[in-house]
C-alpha positions in Angstrom: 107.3 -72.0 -119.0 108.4 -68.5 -117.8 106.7 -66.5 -115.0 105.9 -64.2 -117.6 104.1 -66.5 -119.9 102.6 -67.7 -116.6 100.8 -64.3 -115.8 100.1 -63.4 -119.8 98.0 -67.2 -119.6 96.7 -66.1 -116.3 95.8 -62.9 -117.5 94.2 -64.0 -120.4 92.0 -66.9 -118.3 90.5 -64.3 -115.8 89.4 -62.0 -118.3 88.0 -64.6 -120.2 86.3 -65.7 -117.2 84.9 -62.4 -116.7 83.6 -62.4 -120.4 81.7 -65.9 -119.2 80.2 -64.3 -116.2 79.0 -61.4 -118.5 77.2 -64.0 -120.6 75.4 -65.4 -117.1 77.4 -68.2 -117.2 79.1 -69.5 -113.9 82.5 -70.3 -113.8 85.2 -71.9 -111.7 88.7 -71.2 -112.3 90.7 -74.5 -112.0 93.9 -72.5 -111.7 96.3 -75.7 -112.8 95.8 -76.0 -116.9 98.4 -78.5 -117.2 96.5 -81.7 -116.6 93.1 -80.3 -116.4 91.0 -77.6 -118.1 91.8 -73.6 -117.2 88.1 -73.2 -116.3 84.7 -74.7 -115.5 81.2 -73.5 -117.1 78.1 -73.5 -117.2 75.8 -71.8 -119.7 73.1 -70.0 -119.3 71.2 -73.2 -120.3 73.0 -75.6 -117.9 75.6 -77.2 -120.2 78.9 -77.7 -118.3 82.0 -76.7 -120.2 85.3 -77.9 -120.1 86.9 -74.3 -120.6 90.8 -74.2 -122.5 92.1 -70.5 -122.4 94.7 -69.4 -124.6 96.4 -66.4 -124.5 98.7 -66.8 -127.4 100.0 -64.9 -130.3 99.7 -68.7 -132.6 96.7 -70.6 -133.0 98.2 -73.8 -133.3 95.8 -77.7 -133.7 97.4 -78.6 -130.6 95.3 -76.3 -128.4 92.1 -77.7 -130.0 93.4 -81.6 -129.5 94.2 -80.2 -125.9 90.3 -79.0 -125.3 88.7 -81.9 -126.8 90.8 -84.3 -124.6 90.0 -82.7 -121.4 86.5 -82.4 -121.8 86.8 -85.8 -122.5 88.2 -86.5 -119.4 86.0 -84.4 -117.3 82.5 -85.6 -119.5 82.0 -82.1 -120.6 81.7 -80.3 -123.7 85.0 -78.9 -124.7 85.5 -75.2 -125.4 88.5 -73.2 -127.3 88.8 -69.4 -126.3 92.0 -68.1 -128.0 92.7 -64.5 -127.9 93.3 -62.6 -131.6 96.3 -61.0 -131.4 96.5 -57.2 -131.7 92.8 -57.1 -130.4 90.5 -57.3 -127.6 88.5 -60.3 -129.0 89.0 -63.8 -128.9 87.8 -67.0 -131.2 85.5 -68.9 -128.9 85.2 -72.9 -130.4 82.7 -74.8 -128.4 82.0 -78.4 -129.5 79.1 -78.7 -131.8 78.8 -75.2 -132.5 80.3 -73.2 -135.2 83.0 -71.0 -134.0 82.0 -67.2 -132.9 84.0 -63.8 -131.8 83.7 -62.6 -128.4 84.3 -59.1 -127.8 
């Protein structure tokens, strides 16, 4: 991975954490992504979250195999935020819920 694609996925995890925070959810930014989950949540109602950021221009099945499995790992829900390209919103997936557009 470049250093560029490095600070676009960086980038695109701390404004997404911001959007959390807007929501009154807390968040902890994991910083690593590779083996674990980009961030950590928890909703306004005290469900934990297993946060997978993507900053990409391709929505691509791998990125939703990618959340499920780590919020597997960490006994979380999973959740999918993947920016739409061309736009300041991004398709949020959280398990058992249907999927929503954050703005």
């Amino acid at each position: 991975m470049s250093a560029m694609q490095r600070r676009k996925g960086r980038l695109g995890e701390s404004t997404f954490a911001r959007m959390l925070q807007d929501r009154d959810w807390s968040v902890a930014d994991l910083t690593s992504g590779k083996t674990s989950e980009d961030l950590l949540a928890i909703d306004p109602q005290g469900t934990s979250w297993a946060c997978e950021v993507k900053n990409t221009r391709n929505m691509l099945a791998i990125h939703l195999a990618q959340a499920m499995e780590q919020g597997r790992k960490r006994k979380a829900k999973w959740l999918l935020a993947q920016k739409i390209a061309g736009t300041s919103c991004w398709l949020v997936r959280r398990q058992g819920m249907q999927p929503v557009v954050w703005s």
